[in-house]
C-alpha positions as a Markdown table, in Angstrom:
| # | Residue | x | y | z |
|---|---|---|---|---|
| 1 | Unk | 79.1 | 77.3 | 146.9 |
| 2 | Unk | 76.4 | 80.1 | 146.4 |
| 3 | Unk | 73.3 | 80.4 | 148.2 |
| 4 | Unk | 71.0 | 83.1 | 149.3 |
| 5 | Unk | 70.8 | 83.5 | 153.4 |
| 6 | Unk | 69.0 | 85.8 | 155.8 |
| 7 | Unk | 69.5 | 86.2 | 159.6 |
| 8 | Unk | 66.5 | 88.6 | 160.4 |
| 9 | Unk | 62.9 | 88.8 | 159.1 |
| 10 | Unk | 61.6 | 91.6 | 156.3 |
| 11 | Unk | 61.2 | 92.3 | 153.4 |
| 12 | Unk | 63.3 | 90.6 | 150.3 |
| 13 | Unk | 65.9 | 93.0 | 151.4 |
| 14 | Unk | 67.5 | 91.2 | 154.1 |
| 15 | Unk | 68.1 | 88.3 | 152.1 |
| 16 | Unk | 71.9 | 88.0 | 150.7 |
| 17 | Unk | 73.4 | 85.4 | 148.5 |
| 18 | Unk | 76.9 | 84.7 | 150.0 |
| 19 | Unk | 79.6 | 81.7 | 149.6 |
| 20 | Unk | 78.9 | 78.9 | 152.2 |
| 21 | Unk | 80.9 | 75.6 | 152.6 |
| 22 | Unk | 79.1 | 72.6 | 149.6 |
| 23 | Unk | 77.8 | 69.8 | 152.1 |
| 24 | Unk | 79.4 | 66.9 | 152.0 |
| 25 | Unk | 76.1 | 63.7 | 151.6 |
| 26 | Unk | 76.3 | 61.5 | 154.8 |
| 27 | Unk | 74.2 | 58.3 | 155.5 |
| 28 | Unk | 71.1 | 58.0 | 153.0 |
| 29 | Unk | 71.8 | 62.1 | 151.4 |
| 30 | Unk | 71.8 | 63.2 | 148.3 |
| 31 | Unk | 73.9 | 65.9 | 146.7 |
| 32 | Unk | 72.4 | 67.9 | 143.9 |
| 33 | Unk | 73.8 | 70.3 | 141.5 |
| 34 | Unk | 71.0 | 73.1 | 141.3 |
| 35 | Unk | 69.5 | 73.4 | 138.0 |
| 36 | Unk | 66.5 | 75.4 | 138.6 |
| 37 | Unk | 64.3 | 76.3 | 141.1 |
| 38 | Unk | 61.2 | 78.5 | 142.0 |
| 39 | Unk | 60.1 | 80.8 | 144.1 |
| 40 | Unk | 57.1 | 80.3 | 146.1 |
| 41 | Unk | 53.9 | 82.1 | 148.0 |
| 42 | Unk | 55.3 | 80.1 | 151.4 |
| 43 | Unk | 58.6 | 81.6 | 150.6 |
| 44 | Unk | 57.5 | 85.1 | 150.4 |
| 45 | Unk | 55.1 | 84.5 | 153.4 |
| 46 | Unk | 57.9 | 83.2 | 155.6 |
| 47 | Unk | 60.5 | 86.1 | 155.0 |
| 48 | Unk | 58.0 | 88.3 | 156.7 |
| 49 | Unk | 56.6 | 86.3 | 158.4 |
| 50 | Unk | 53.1 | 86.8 | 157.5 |
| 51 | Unk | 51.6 | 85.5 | 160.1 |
| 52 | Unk | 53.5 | 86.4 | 163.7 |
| 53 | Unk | 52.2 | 83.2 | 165.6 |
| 54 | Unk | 54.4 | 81.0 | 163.6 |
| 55 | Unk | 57.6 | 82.6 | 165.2 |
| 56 | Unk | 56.8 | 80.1 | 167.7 |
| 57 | Unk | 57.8 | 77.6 | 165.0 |
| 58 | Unk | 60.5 | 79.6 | 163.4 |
| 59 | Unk | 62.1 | 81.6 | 165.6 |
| 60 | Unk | 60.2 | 84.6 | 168.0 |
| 61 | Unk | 63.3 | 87.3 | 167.5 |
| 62 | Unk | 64.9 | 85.7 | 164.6 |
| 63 | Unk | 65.0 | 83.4 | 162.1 |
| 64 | Unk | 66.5 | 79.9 | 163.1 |
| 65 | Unk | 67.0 | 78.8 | 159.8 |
| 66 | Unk | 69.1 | 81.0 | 157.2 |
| 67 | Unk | 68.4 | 79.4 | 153.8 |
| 68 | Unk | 65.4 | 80.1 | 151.6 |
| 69 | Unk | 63.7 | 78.4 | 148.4 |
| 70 | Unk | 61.3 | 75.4 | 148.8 |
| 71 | Unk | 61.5 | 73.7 | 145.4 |
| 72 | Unk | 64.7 | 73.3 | 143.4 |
| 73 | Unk | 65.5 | 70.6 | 140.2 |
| 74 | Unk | 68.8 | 69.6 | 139.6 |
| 75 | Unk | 70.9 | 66.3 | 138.6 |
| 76 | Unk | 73.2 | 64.6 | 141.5 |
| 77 | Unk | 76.4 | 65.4 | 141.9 |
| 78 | Unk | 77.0 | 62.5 | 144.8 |
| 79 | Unk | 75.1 | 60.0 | 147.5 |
| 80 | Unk | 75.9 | 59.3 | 150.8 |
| 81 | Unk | 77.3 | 55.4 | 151.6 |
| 82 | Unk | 73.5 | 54.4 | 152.1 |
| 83 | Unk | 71.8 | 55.7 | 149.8 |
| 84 | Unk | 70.3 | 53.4 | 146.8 |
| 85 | Unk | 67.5 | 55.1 | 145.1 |
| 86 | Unk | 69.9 | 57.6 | 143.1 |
| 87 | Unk | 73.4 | 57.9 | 140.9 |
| 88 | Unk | 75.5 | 60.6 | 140.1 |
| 89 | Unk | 73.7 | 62.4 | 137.1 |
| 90 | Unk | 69.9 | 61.3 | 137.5 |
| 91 | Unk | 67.7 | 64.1 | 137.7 |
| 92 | Unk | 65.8 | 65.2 | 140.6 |
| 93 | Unk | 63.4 | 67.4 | 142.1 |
| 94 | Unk | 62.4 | 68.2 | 145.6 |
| 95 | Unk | 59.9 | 70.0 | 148.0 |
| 96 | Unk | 62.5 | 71.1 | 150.6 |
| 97 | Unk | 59.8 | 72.4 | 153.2 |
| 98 | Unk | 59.9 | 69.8 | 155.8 |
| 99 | Unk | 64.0 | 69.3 | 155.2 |
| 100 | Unk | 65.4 | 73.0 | 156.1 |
| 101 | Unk | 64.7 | 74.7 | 152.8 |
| 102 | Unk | 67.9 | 75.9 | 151.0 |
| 103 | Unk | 66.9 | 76.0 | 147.4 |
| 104 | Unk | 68.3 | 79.5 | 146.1 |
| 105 | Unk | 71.5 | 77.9 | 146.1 |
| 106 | Unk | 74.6 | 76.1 | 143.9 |
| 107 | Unk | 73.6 | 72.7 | 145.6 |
| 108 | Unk | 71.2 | 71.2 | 147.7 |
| 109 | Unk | 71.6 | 68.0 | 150.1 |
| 110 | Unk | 68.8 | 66.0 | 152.2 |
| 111 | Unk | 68.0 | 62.7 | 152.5 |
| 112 | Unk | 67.2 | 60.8 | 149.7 |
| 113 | Unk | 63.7 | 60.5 | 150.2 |
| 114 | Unk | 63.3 | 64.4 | 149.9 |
| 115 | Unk | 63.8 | 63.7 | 146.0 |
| 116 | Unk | 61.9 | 62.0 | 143.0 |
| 117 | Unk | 62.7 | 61.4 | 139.8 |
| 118 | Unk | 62.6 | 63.7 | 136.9 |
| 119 | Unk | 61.0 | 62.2 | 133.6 |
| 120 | Unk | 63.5 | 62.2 | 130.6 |
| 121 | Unk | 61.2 | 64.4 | 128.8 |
| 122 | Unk | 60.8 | 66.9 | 131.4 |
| 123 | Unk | 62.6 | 70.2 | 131.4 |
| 124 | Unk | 64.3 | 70.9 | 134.7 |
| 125 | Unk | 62.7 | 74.3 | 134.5 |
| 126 | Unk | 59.0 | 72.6 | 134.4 |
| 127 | Unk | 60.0 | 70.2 | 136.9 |
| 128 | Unk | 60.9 | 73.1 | 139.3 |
| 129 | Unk | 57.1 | 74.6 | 139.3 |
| 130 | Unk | 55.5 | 71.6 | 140.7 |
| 131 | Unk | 56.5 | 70.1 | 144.1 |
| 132 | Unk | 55.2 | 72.8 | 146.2 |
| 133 | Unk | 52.1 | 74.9 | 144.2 |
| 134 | Unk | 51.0 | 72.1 | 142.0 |
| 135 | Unk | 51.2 | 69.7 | 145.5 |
| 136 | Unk | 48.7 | 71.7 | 147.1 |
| 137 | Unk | 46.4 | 72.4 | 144.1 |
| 138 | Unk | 45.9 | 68.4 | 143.3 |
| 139 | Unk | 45.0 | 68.0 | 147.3 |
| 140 | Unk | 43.1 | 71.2 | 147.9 |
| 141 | Unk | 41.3 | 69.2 | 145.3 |
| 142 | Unk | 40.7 | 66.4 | 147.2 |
| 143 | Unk | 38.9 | 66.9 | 150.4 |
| 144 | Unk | 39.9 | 65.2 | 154.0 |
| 145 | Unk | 36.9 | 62.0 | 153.3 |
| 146 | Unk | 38.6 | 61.6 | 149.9 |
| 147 | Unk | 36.0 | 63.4 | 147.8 |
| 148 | Unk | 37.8 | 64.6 | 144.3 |
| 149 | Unk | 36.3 | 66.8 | 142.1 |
| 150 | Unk | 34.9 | 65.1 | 139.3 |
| 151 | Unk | 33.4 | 65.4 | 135.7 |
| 152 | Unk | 30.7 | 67.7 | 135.4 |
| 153 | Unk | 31.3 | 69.4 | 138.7 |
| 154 | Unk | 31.0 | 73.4 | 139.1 |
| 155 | Unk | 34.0 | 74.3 | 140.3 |
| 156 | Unk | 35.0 | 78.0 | 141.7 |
| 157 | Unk | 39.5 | 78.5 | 141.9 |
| 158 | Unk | 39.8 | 81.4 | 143.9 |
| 159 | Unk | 43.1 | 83.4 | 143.1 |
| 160 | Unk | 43.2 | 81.0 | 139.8 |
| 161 | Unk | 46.5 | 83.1 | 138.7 |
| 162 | Unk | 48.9 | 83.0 | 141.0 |
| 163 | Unk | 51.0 | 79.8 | 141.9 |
| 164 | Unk | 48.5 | 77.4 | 143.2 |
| 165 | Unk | 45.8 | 78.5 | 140.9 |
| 166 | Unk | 46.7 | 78.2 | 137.4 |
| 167 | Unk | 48.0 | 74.1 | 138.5 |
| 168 | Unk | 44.5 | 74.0 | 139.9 |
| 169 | Unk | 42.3 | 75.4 | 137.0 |
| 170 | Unk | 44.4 | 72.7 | 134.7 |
| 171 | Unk | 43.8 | 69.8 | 136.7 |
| 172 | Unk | 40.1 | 70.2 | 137.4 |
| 173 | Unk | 39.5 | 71.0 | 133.6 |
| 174 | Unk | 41.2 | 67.8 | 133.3 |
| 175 | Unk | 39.1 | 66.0 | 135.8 |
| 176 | Unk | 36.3 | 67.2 | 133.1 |
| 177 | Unk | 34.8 | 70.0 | 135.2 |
| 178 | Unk | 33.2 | 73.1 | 134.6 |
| 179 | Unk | 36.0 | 75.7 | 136.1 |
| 180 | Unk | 35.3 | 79.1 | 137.0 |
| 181 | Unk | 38.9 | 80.9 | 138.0 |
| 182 | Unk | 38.7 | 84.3 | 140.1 |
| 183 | Unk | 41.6 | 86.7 | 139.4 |
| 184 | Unk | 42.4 | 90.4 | 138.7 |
| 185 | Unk | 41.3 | 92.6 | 135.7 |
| 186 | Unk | 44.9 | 92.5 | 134.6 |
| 187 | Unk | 44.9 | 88.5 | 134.7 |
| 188 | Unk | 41.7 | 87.8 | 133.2 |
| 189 | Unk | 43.3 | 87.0 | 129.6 |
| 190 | Unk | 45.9 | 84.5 | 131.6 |
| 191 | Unk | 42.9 | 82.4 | 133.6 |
| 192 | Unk | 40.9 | 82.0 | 130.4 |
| 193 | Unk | 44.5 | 81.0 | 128.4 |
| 194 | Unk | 44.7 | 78.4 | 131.1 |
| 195 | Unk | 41.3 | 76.6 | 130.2 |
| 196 | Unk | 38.8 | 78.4 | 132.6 |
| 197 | Unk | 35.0 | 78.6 | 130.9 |
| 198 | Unk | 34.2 | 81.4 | 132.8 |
| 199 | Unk | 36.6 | 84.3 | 134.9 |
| 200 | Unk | 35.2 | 86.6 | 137.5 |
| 201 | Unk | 37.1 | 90.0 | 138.2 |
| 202 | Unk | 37.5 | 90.3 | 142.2 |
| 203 | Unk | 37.9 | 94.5 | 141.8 |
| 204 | Unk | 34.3 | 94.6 | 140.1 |
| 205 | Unk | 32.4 | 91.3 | 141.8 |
| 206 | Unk | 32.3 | 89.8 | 145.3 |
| 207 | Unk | 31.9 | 85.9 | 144.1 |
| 208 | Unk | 30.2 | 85.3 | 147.2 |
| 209 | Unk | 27.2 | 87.4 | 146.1 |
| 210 | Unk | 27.4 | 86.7 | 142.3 |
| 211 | Unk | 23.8 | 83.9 | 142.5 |
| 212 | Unk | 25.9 | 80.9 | 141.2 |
| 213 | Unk | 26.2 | 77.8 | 143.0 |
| 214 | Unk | 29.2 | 75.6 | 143.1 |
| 215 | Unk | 30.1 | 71.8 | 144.0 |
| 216 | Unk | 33.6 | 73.0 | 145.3 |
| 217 | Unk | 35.4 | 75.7 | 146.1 |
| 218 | Unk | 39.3 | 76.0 | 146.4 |
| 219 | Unk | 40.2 | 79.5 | 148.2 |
| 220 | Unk | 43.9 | 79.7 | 147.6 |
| 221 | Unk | 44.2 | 83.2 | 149.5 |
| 222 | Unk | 40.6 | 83.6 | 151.7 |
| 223 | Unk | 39.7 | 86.9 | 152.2 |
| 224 | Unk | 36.0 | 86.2 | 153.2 |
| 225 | Unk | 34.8 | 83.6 | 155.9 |
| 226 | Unk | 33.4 | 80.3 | 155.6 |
| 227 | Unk | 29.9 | 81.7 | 156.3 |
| 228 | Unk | 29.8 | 83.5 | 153.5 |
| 229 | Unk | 31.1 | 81.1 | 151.1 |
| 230 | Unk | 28.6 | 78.9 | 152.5 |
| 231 | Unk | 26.1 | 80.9 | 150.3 |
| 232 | Unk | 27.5 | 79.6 | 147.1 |
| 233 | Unk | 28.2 | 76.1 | 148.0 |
| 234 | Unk | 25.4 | 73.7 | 146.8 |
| 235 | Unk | 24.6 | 71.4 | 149.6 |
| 236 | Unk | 26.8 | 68.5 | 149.4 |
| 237 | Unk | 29.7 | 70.2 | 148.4 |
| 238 | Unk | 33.2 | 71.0 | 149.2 |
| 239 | Unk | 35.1 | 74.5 | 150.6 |
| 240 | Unk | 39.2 | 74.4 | 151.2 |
| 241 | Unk | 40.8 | 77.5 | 151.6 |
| 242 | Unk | 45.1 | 77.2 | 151.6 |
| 243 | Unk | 45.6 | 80.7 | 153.5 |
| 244 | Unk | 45.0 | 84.2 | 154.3 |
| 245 | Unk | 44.8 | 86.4 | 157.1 |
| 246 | Unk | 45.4 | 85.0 | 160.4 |
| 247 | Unk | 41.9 | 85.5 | 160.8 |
| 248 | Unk | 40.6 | 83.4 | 158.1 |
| 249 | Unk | 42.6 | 81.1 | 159.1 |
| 250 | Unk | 41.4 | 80.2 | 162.1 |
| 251 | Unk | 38.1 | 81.1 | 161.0 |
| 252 | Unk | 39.1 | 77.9 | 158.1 |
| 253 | Unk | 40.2 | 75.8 | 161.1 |
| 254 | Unk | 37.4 | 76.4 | 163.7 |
| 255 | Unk | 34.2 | 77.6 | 162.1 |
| 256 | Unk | 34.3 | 75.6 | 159.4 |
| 257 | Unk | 34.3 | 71.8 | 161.1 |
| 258 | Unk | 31.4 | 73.5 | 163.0 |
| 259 | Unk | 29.5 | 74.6 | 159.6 |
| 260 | Unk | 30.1 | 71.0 | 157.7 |
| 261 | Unk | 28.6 | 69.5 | 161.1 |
| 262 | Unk | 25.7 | 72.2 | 160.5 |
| 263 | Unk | 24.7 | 72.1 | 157.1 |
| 264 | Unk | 26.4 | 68.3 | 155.5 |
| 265 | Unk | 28.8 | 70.4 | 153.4 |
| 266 | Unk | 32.6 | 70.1 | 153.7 |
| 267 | Unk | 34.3 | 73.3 | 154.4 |
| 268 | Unk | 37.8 | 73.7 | 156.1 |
| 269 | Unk | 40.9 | 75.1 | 155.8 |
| 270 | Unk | 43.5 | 72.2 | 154.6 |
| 271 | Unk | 45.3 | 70.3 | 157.4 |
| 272 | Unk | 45.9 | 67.4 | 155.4 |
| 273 | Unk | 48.9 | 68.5 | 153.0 |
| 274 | Unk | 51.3 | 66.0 | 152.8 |
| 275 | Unk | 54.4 | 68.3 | 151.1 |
| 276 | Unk | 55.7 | 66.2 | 148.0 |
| 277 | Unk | 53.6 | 63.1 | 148.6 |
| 278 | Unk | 54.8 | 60.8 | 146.4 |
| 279 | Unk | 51.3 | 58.9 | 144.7 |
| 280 | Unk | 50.6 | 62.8 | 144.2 |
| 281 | Unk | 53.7 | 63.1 | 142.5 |
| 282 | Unk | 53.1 | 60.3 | 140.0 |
| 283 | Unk | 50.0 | 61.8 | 139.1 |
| 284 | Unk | 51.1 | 65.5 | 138.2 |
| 285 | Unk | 54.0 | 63.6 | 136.2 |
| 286 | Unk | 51.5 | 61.6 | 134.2 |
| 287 | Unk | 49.7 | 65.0 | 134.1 |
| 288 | Unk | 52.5 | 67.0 | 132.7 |
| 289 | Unk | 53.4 | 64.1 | 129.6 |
| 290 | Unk | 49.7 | 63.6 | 128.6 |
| 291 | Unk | 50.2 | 67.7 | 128.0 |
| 292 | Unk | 46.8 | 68.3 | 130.4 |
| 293 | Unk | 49.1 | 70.2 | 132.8 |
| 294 | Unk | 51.7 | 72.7 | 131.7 |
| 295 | Unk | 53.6 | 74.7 | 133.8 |
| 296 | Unk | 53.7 | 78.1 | 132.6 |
| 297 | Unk | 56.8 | 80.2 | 133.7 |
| 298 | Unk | 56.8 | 83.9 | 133.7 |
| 299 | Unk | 60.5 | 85.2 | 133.9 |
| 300 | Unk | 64.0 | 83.4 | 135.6 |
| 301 | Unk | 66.0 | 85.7 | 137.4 |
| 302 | Unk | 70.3 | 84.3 | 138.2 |
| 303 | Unk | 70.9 | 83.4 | 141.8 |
| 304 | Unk | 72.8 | 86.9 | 142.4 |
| 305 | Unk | 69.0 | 88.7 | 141.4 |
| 306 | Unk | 67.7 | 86.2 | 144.0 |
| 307 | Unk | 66.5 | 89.6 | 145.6 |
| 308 | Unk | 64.8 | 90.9 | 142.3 |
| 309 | Unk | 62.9 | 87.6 | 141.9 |
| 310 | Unk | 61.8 | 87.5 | 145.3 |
| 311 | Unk | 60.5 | 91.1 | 144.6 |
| 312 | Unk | 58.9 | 90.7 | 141.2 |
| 313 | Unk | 56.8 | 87.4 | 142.8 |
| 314 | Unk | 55.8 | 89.6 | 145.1 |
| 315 | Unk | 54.3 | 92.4 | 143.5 |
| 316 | Unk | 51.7 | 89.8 | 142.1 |
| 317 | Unk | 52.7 | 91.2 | 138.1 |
| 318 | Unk | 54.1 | 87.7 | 137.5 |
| 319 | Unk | 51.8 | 85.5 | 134.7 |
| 320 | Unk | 53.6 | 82.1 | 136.0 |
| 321 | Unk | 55.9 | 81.1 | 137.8 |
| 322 | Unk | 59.3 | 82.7 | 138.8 |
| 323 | Unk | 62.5 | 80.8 | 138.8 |
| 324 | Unk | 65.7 | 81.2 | 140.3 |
| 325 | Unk | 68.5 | 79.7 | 137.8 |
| 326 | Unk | 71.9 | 79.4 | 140.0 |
């Protein structure tokens, strides 16, 4: 089979798509025939990698493993002798973060509890966008206590048009909230076609100085510290940032247990992802057919572009999300 591989770190350059032997499903594995899948902000970040501490994780010289994609849709091509939750030809879809990645690729195969099912009337395409991006918007959405965003809430998406964002705007409008979404000049038209009430413009207007006061705050990329979002959190409320510099991060991780302590607000950067948990699964399903959620997909690029698609999501031009189609 196909798949797209890389034995150094860089840019989207090093990666390659070459033939490597199609895995044979052993114990509770599933085989799936790769019908779509999507490229990701964690993809991008770990090709780098972004941040150099997590070479501890991956690999200090060199990557340890060689596949790449996170979230892939497909239908099953064969189960190992213990699995019992899928059939040849049921449709699937995956987060492959936590079970060695491998997405850009002919076929996938991990246990079948790496998998769920894909509603009849769900395009694999759609299905593709959601286990990893639309995962963390839902629980960036829900703090660590289990505080949700709720109707009438003033809510602030930071980076509202880029992979978490969009998923993020859509559920909280759905929640019944009053959504803000922070973006570029060139994206402005794209967070308001997503359901936002009001956009702010990053390159004109620091939000953290704009005088409004929000009930929660989802940073998807922080580029300012918890201190000064502080200023625009009404007490009471809720700060979760998903990433950023290393900085920030720690900042997210350190300062801002210290500042909820301080002050009764709830501000942190978000340990508690759970990739594809399955309850929040459900609920972005139920999402998607009630037509509160819908995906939106800029451009698919074939497996052998994988290189091209990995570029174009990272130029930040891309209105959706970007698919690979093997």
């Amino acid at each position: 089979m196909r798949a797209a591989v890389r034995d150094r770190y860089g840019p989207p350059e090093v990666v390659r798509v070459e033939e490597i032997d199609t895995p044979t499903p052993v114990g509770d594995q599933v085989l799936v025939r790769v019908r779509a899948a999507s490229v990701n902000r964690a993809d991008l970040d770990g090709l780098y990698p972004r941040w150099q501490f997590t070479r501890l994780f991956t690999g200090v010289r060199a990557p340890r493993v060689h596949r790449l994609g996170l979230d892939a849709a497909g239908v099953v091509e064969a189960v190992g002798p213990e699995a019992t939750r899928f059939a040849p030809a049921d449709r699937v879809f995956t987060d492959l973060s936590v079970f060695g990645q491998g997405a850009f690729a002919e076929y996938v195969c991990a246990p079948e509890r790496a998998f769920a099912a894909v509603p009849d009337e769900m395009s694999l395409e759609d299905a593709t966008t959601l286990p990893h991006s639309a995962v963390l918007a839902i629980q960036g959405l829900r703090f660590r206590d289990g505080r949700t965003v709720g109707a009438g809430d003033r809510v602030l998406i930071v980076g509202a048009s880029g992979n978490v964002g969009p998923f993020a705007v859509q559920i909280a409008k759905g929640r019944g909230a009053v959504v803000t979404g922070v973006t570029s000049t060139a994206k402005l038209d794209v967070v308001r076609s997503l359901g936002a009430d009001q956009v702010i413009d990053y390159t004109t207007t620091d939000w953290t100085q704009s005088g409004e006061r929000y009930d929660w705050i989802l940073d998807v990329e922080a580029r300012h510290s918890v201190l000064r979002a502080r200023r625009v959190l009404k007490p009471g409320g809720v700060y979760v940032s998903l990433g950023g510099p290393t900085s920030l991060i720690f900042d997210g991780m350190l300062v801002g247990p210290l500042v909820s302590k301080a002050t009764g607000r709830g501000m942190s950067l978000m340990t508690w992802w759970k990739p594809f948990r399955a309850d929040d699964v459900d609920a972005l399903k139920a999402l998607v057919a009630a037509g509160t959620l819908v995906p939106r997909i800029d451009r698919s690029f074939p497996l052998n572009e994988v290189v091209d698609a990995l570029r174009y999501a990272d130029s930040g031009q891309a209105r959706g999300k970007v698919l690979v189609i093997p």
